[in-house]
C-alpha positions as CSV (number, residue, x, y, z in Angstrom):
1,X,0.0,0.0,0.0
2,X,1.3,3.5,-1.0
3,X,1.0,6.6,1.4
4,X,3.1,9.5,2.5
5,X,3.6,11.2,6.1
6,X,4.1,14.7,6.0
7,X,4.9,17.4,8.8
8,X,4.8,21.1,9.1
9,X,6.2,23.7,11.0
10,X,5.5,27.3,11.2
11,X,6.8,30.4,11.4
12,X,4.0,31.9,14.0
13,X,1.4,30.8,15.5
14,X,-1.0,31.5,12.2
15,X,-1.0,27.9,11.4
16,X,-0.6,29.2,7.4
17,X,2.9,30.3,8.2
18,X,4.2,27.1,7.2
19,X,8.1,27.4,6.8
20,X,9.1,23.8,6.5
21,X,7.6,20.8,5.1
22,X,8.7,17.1,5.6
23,X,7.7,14.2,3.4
24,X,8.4,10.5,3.5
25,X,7.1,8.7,0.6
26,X,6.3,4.7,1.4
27,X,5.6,2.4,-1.0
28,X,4.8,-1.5,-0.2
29,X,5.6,-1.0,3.1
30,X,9.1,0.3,2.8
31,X,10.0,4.0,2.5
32,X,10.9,5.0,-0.9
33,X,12.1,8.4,-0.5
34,X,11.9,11.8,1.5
35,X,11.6,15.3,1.1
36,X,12.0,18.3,3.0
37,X,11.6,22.1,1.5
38,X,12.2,25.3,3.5
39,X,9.3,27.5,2.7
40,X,9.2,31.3,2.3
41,X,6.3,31.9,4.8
42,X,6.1,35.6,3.3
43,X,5.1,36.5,7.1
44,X,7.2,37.5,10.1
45,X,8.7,34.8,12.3
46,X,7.8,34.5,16.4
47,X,10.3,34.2,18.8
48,X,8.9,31.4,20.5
49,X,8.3,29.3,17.3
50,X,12.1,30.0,16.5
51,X,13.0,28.7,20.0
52,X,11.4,24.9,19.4
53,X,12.6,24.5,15.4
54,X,15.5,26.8,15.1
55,X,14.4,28.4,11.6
56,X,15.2,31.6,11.7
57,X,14.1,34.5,8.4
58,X,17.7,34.0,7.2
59,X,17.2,30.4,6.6
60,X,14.0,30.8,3.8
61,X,15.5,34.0,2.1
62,X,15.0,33.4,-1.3
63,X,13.5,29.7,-0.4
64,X,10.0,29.2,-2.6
65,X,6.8,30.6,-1.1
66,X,3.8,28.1,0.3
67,X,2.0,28.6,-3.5
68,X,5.6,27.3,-4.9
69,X,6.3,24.8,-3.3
70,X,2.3,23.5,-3.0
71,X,2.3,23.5,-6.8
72,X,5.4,21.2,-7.0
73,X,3.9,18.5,-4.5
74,X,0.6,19.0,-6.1
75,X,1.2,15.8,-8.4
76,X,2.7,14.1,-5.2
77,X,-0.5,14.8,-3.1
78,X,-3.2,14.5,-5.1
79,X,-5.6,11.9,-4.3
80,X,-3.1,10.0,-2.0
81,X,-3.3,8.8,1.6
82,X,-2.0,11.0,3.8
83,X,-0.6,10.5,6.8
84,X,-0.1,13.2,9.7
85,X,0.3,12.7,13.6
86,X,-2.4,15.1,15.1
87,X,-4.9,17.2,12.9
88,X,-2.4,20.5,13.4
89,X,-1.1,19.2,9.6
90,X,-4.1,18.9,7.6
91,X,-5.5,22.2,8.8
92,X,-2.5,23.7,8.2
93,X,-2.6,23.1,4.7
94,X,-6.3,23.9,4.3
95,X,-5.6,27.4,6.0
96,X,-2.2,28.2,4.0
97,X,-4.6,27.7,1.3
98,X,-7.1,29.8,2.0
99,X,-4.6,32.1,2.4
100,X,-3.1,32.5,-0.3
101,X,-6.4,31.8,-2.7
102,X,-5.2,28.4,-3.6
103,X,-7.5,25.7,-4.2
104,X,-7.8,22.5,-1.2
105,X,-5.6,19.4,-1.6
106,X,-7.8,17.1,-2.3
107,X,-6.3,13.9,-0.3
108,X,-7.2,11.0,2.2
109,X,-6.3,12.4,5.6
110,X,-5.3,9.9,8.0
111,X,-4.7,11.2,11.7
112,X,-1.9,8.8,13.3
113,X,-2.4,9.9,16.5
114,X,-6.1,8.2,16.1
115,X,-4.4,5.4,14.7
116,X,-1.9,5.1,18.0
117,X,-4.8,5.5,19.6
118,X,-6.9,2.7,18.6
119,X,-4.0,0.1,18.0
120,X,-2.8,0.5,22.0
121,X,-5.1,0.4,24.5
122,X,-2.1,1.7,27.0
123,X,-2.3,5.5,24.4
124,X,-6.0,5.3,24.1
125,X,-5.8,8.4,26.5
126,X,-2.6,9.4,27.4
127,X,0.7,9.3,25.9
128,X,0.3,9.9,22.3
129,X,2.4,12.5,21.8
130,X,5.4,12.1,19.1
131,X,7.8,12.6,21.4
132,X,6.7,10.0,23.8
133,X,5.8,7.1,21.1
134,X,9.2,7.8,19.8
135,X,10.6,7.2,23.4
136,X,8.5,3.9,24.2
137,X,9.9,2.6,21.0
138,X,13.5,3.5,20.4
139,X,13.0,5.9,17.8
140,X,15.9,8.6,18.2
141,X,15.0,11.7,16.2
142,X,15.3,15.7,16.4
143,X,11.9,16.8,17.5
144,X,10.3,19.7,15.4
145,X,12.5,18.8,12.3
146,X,9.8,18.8,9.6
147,X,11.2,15.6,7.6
148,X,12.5,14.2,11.2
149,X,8.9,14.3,12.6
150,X,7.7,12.8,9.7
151,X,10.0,9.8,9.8
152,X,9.6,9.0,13.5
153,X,5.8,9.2,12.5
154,X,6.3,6.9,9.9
155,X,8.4,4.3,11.5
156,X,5.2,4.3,14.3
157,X,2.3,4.6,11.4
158,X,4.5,1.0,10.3
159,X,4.0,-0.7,13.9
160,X,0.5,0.3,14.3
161,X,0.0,-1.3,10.9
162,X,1.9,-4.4,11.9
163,X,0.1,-4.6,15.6
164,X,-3.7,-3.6,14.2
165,X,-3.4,-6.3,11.0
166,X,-4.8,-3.4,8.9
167,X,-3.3,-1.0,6.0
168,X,-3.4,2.1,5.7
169,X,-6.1,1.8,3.1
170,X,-8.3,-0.3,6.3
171,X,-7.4,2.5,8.5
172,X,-8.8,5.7,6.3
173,X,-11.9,3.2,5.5
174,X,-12.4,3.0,9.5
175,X,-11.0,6.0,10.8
176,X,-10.9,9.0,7.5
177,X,-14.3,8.0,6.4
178,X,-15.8,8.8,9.9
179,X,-13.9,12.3,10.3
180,X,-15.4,13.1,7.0
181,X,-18.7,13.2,8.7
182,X,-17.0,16.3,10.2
183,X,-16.2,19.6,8.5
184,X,-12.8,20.8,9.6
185,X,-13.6,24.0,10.4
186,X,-11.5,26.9,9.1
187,X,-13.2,29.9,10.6
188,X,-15.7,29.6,13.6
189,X,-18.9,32.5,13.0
190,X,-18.5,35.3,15.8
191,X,-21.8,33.9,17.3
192,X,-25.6,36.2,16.7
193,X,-25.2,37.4,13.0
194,X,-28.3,36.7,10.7
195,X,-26.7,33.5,9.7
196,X,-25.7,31.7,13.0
197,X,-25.4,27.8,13.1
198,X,-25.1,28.0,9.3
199,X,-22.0,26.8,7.7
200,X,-20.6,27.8,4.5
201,X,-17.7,26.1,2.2
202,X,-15.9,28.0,-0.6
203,X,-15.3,26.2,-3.4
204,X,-13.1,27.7,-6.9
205,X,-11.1,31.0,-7.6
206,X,-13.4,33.6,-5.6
207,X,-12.8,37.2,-6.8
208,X,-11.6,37.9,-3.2
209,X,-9.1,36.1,-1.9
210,X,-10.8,33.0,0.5
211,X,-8.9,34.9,3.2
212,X,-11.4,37.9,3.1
213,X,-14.1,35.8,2.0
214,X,-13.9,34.1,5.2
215,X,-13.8,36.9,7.5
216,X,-16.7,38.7,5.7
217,X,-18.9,35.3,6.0
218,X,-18.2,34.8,9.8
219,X,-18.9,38.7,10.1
220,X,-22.7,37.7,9.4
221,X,-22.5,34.2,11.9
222,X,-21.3,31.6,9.1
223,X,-19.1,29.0,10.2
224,X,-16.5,28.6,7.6
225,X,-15.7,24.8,7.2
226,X,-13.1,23.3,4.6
227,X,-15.1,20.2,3.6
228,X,-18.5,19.2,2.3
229,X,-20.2,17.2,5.5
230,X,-23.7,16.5,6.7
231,X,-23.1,20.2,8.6
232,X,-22.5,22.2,5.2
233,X,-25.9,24.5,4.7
234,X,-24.1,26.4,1.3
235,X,-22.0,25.7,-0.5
236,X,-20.2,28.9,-2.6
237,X,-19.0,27.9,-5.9
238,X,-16.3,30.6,-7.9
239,X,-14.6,29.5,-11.2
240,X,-14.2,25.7,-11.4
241,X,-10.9,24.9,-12.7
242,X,-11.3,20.8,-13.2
243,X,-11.0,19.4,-16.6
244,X,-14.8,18.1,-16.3
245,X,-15.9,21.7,-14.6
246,X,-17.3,20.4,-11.0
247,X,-14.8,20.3,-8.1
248,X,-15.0,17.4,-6.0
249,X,-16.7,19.8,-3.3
250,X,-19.5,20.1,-6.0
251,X,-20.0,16.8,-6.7
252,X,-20.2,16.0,-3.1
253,X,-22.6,18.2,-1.9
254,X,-25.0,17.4,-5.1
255,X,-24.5,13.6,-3.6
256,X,-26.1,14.9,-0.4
257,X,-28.7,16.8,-2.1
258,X,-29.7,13.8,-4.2
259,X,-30.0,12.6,-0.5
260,X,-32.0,14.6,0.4
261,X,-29.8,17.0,2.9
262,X,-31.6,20.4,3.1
263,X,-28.0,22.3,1.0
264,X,-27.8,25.1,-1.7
265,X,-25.3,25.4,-4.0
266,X,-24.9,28.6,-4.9
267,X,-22.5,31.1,-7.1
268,X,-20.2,33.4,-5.4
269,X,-22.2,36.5,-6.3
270,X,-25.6,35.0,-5.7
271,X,-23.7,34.2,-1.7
272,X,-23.0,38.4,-1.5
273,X,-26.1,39.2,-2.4
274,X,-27.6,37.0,0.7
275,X,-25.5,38.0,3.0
276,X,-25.3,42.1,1.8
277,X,-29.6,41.6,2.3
């Protein structure tokens, strides 16, 4: 079974600061390569996040920006199983891209730390951390090293597969397929606007960037969430960009319509006018 594990870290807290990223690439069970990039956060670094990786702004000047480098692992992420210890990761990436207007990797999220979890009844509530796993079983690494986290998460993703019987495939069927019940939210809504308890999903190139689409949406009580899910009430479609013309988002949420789930899809400026009413 093929999967990566990949690890951020950031510049601040703003989770889209990313400023490294750490790949390893398995492939029948055996790692098949790695990858680490410095990234260009293009925002200023915090003193504190400097103290637990030791990147510092001299180290990404003139390193490629988060749109950059997201463009080259596009190929690399698309439609693969992804495998992260934590959620910090996956929303990470979804808020990055927001950010910077870019569309969602579209991928099969797999949280190791639910995996560690379910695999080892002596982690089921305590003790999950990377740093600890890595301790209980030998794994020497330097913590908060993007492709260093990775690997010690991948060498424990192994064992859990060993220990549970299951692949990775088994695990997102179990474990991935239940989260994506969930939205992952990207914005909470500040709570008494006209549309409180609704939740909206951008989907497409907006003519604002998703950043300011966002705050104007939780400005009038939407949540903001990153995925189609059984919570989504709109969802705001700008220019598709998919050969076929309907993101995966789209087809989704017309899935749950056929359904029967009370949904709209609507166009970006049809979503102004409704919340500008």
């Amino acid at each position: 079974m093929n999967y990566l594990v990949l690890d951020l870290e950031t510049a601040n807290p703003d989770s889209a600061s990313i400023c490294q990223v750490g790949i390893v690439l398995v492939e029948n069970g055996e790692i098949a390569g790695t990858l680490s990039r410095l990234i260009d956060p293009q925002d200023h670094f915090d003193y504190w996040n400097i103290k637990v990786h030791g990147i510092e702004p001299a180290h990404v000047a003139g390193c490629p920006t988060f749109s950059e480098v997201l463009g080259e692992l596009s190929p690399l992420l698309d439609k693969r199983i992804i495998v992260t210890h934590g959620s910090f990761d996956r929303l990470a990436i979804a808020r990055a891209c927001q950010k910077h207007d870019l569309p969602d990797v579209e991928a099969y999220w797999l949280d190791n730390q639910t995996v560690v979890r379910r695999t080892w009844p002596q982690f089921a509530k305590r003790g999950y951390s990377l740093g600890n796993l890595a301790q209980h079983f030998g794994i020497e690494f330097r913590h908060h090293d993007a492709l260093e986290d990775a690997m010690a998460t991948a060498h424990i993703f192994r064992r859990a597969l060993t220990e549970s019987g299951k692949s990775a495939s088994d695990w997102v069927s179990s474990v991935a397929a239940r989260s994506h019940l969930r939205t992952a939210i990207v914005h909470q809504g500040t709570g008494g606007g006209p549309f409180s308890g609704k939740t909206v999903v951008f989907t497409g190139r907006l003519k604002v960037t998703r950043q300011e689409a966002t705050r104007l949406a939780a400005e009038r009580g939407f949540t903001v969430g990153a995925t189609i899910s059984p919570e989504t009430t709109i969802l705001c479609v700008g220019a598709e960009r998919t050969a076929s013309g309907r993101s995966s988002k789209v087809r989704e949420a017309e899935r749950l319509i056929s359904g029967g789930h009370p949904l709209s899809i609507v166009s970006e400026a049809e979503f102004w006018q409704l919340i500008s009413a």
